[in-house]
N, C-alpha and C positions, 0 to 999 in steps of 0.2 A: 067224727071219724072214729072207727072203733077196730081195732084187729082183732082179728077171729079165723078160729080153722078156718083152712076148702072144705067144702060143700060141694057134693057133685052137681047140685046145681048154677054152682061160681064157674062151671067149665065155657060157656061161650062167653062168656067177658072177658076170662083170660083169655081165649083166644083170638076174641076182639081186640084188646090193649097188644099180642102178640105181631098181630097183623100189621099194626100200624108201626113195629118198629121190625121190621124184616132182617135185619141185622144183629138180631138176638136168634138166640136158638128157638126154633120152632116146632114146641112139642105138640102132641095129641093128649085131646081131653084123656082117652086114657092111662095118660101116662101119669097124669097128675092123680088120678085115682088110683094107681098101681104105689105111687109113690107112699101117701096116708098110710096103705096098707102095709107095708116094709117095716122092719122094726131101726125105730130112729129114726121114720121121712117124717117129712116136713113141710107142709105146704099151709100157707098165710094167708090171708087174702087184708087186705083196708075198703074199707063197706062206708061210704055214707050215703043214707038215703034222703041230706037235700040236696046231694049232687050227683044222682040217679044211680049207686048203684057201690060196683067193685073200683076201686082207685086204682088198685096196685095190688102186687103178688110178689112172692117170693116162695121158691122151692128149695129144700135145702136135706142133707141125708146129713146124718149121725153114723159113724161105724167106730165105735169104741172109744178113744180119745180125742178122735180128730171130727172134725166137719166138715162139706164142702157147700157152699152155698152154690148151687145147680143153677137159679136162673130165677132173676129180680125182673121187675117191669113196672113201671108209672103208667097210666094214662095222661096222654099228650096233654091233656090239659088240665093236669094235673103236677105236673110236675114243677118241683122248687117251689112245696108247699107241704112238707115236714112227712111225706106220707112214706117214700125210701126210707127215710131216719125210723118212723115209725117200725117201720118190719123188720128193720136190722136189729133195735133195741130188743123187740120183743123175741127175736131169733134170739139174740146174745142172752138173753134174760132165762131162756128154756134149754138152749144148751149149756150155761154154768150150772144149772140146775142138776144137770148130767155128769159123766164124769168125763167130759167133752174139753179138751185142755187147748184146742188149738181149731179155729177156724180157716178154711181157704177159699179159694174162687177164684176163677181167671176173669180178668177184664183185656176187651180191648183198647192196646195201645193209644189211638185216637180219640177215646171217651173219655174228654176232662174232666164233666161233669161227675160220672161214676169214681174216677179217679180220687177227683176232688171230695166226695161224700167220704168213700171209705179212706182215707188219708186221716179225716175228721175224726172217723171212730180208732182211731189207734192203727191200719192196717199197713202196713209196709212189704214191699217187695221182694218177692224171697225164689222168683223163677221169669224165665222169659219163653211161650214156645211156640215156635216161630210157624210162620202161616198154620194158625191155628185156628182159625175159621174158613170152612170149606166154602160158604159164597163167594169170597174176595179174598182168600191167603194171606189175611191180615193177623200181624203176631198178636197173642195174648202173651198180656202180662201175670204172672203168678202172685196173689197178694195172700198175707196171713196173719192171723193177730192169734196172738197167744189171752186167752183166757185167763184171770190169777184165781188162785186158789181160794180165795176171799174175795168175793165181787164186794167191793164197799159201798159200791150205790147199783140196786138190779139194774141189770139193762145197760150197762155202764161197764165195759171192762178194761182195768187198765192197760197199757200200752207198754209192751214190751219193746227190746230192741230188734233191730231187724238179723244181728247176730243169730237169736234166739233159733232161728229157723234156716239154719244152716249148718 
């Protein structure tokens, strides 16, 4: 398993892995190439080629201090096999590299799974905005981890309190 930039050729895998979870946001291949191009996007992809191919994605924008992780995805049969953890670390590992002091993202309310991952990495709740997915008016929750100015282990950032972001 290896992570490594998008490639415009990684576009119909994410949109395959997209597809199969209709309940995430559903971007256009272009968009993930507009994103690279942006100062501060961010687009990952997890590649194994004994298990045919792209894992998992994650898209994410830089704009000065702060982060927002745009839009993560496993392949279904993939998932709950380190490959989310993988993209988050290597996300967290290239935004402290920055002068990126604070990450965010909305989850939905109902995804424990998501919930549960980013709880793991240090992220706590810091907004709620309600019927925030246009398919089904389902709230997202607002999550954020603060960055410390000293990653003591890359990829690894400690866990602030959830005051921090209020």
């Amino acid at each position: 398993m290896v992570v490594r930039d998008f490639r415009p050729d990684d576009a119909p895998a994410i949109l395959e892995i997209q597809r199969a979870a209709p309940e995430m946001a559903q971007w256009q291949a272009a968009d993930y190439g507009n994103l690279v191009l942006k100062p501060g996007g961010i687009v990952l992809v997890v590649e194994s080629t004994a298990a045919g191919g792209v894992l998992g994605f994650l898209a994410a924008q830089a704009l000065g201090e702060e982060a927002e992780i745009q839009n993560l995805a496993v392949r279904q049969d993939h998932r709950r096999r380190g490959v989310a953890r993988a993209l988050l670390h290597e996300v967290h590992h290239r935004l402290a590299a920055q002068p990126v002091g604070r990450i965010f993202l909305e989850v939905r309310v109902s995804n424990l799974p998501a919930r549960n991952l980013y709880a793991a990495f240090g992220y706590s709740e810091c907004g709620l905005r309600k019927r925030y997915y246009a398919i089904d008016g389902e709230d997202a929750l607002v999550l954020g981890l603060r960055l410390s100015a000293v990653d003591p282990e890359p990829g690894r950032p400690r866990r602030e309190s959830e005051a921090d972001f209020r």
